[in-house]
Backbone as ProteinMPNN parsed JSONL, in Angstrom:
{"seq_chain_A": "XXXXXXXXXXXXXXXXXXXXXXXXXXXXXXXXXXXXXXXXXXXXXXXXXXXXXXXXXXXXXXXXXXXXXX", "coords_chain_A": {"N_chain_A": [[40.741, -67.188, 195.008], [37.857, -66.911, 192.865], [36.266, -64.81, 190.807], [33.651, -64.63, 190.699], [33.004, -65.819, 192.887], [33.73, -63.455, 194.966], [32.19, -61.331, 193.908], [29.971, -63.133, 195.266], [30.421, -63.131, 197.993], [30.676, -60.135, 198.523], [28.22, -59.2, 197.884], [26.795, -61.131, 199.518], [27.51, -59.639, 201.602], [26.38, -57.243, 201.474], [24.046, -57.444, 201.636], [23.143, -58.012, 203.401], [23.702, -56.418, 205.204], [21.87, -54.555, 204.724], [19.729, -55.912, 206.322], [18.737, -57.645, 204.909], [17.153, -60.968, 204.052], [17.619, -64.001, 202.577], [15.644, -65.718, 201.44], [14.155, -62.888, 200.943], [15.618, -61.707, 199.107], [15.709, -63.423, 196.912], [13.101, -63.743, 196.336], [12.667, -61.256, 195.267], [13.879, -61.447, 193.087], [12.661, -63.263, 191.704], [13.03, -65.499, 192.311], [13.625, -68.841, 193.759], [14.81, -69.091, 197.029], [16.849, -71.513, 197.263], [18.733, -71.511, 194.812], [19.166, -68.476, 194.557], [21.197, -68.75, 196.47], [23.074, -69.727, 195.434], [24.136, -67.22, 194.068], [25.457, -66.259, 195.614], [26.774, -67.947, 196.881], [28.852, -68.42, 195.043], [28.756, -70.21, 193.257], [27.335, -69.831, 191.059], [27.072, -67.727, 187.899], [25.955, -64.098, 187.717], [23.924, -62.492, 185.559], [23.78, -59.352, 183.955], [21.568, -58.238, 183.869], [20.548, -58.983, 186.289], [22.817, -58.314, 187.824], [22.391, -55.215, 187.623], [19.702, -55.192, 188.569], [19.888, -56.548, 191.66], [21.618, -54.148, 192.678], [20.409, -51.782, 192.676], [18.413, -52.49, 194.445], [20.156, -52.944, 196.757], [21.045, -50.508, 197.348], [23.839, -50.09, 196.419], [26.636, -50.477, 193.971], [27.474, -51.504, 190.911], [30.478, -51.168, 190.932], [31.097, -51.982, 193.681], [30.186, -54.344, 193.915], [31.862, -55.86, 192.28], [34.133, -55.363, 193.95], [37.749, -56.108, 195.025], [39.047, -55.211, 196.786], [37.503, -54.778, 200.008]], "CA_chain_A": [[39.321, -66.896, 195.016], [37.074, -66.82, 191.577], [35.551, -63.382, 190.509], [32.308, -65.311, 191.192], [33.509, -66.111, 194.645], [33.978, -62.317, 195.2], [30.771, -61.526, 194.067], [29.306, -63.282, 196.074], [31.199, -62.806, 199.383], [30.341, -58.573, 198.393], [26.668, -59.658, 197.605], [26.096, -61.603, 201.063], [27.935, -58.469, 203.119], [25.579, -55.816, 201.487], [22.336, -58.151, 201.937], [22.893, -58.523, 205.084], [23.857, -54.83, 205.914], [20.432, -54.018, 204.299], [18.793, -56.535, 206.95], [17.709, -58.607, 203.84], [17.053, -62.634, 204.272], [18.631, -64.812, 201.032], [14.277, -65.478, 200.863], [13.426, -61.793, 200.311], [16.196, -61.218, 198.077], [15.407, -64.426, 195.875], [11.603, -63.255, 196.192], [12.639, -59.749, 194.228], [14.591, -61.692, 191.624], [11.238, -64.153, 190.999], [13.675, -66.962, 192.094], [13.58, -69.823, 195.011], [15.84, -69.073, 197.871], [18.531, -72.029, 196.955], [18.937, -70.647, 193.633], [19.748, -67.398, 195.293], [22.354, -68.984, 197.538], [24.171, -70.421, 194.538], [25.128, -66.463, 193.766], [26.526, -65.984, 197.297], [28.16, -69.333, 197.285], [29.772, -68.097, 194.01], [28.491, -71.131, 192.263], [26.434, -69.36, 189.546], [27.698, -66.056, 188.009], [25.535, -63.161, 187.889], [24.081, -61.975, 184.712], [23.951, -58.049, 183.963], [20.414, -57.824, 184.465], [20.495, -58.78, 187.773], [23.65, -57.222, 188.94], [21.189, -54.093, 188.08], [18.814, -55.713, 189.882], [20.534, -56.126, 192.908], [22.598, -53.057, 192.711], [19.452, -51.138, 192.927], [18.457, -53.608, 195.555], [21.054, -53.075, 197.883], [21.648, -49.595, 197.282], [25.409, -50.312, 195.798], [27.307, -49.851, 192.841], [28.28, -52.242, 190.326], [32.096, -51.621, 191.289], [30.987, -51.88, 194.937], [29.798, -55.778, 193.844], [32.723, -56.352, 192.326], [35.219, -54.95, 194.654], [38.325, -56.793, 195.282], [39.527, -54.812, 198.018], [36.59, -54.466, 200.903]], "C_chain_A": [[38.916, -66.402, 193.619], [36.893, -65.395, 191.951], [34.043, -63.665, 191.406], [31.69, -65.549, 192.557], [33.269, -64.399, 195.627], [32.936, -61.601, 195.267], [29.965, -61.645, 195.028], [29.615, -63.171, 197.358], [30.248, -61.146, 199.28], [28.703, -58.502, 198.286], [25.893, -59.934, 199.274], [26.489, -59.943, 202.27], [26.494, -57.446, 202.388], [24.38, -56.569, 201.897], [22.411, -57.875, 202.963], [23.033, -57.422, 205.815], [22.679, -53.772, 205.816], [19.605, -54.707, 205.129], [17.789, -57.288, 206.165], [18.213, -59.971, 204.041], [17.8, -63.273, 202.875], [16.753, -65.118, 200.381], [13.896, -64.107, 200.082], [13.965, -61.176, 199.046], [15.732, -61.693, 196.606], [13.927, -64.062, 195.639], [11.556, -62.156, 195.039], [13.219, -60.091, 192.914], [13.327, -62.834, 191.041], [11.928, -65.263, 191.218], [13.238, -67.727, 193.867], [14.991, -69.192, 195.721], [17.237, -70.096, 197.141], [19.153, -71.504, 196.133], [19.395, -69.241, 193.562], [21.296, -67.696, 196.096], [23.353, -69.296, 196.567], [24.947, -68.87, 194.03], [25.698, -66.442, 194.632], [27.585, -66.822, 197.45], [29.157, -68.849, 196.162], [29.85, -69.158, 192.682], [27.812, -70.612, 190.984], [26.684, -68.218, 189.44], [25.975, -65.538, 187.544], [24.64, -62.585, 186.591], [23.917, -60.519, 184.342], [22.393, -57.751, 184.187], [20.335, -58.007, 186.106], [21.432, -58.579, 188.471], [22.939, -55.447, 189.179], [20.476, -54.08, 189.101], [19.129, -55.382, 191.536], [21.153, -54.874, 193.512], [21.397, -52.221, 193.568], [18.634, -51.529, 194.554], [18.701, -52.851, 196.672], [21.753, -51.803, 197.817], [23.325, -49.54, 197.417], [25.549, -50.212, 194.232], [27.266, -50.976, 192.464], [29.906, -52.739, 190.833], [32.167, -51.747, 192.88], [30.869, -54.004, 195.188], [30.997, -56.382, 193.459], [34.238, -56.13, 192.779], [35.913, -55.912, 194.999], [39.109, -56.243, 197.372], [38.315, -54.266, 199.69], [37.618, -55.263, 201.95]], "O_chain_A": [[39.593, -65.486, 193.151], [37.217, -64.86, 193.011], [33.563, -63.096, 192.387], [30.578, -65.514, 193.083], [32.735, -64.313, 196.734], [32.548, -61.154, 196.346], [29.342, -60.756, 195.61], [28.555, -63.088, 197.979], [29.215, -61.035, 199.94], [28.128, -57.514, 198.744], [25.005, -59.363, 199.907], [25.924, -59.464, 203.254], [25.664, -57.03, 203.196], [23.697, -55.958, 202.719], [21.435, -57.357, 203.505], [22.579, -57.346, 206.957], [22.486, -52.708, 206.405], [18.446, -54.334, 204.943], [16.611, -57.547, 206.412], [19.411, -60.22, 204.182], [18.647, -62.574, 202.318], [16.464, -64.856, 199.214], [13.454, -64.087, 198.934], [13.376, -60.488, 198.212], [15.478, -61.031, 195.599], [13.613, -64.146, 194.452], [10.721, -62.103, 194.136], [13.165, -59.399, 191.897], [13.277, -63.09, 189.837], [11.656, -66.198, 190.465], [12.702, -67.167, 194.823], [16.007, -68.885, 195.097], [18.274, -69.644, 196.655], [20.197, -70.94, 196.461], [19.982, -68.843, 192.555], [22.244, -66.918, 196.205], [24.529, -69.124, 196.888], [26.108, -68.952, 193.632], [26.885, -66.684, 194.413], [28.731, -66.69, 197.881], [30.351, -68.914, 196.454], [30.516, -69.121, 191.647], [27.917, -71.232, 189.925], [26.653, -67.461, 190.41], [25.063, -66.276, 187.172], [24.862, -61.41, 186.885], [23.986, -60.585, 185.57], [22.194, -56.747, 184.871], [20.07, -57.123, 186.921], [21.282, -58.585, 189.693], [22.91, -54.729, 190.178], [20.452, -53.398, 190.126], [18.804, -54.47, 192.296], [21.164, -54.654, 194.723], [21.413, -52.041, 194.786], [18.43, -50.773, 195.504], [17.895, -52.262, 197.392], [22.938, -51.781, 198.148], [23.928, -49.031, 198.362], [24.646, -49.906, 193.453], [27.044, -51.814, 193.338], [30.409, -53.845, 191.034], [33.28, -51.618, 193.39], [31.259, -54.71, 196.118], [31.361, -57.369, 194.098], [35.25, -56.546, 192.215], [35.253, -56.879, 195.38], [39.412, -56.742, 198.455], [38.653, -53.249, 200.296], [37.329, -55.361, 203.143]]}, "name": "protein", "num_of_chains": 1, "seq": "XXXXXXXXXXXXXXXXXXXXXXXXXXXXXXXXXXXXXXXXXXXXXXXXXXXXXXXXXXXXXXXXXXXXXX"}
């Protein structure tokens, strides 16, 4: 499993533990839903602004996003 992969696996569990859609998320980043799904899928990495982004988001950490061990 990629970093990217990981990511996004840790990405989809907190969204979804926040009761957030892959729409509302992609809505807060100014992006289209698919384009959203491509971080989750692990297809498109992340860039440091919007691991902020999200972090803040999804009330999580940085090392919470890229945790290997959850």
């Amino acid at each position: 499993m990629t970093i990217a992969q990981i990511v996004g696996e840790n990405l989809k569990s907190a969204r979804k533990a926040k009761g957030l859609t892959q729409k509302q998320v992609a809505a807060y980043l100014n992006k289209y839903q698919p384009d959203y799904s491509e971080y989750e899928s692990g297809l498109v990495q992340l860039d440091y602004e919007k691991i902020i982004s999200l972090c803040k988001l999804l009330d999580i950490t940085p090392n919470d996003l890229f945790s290997v061990n959850k």
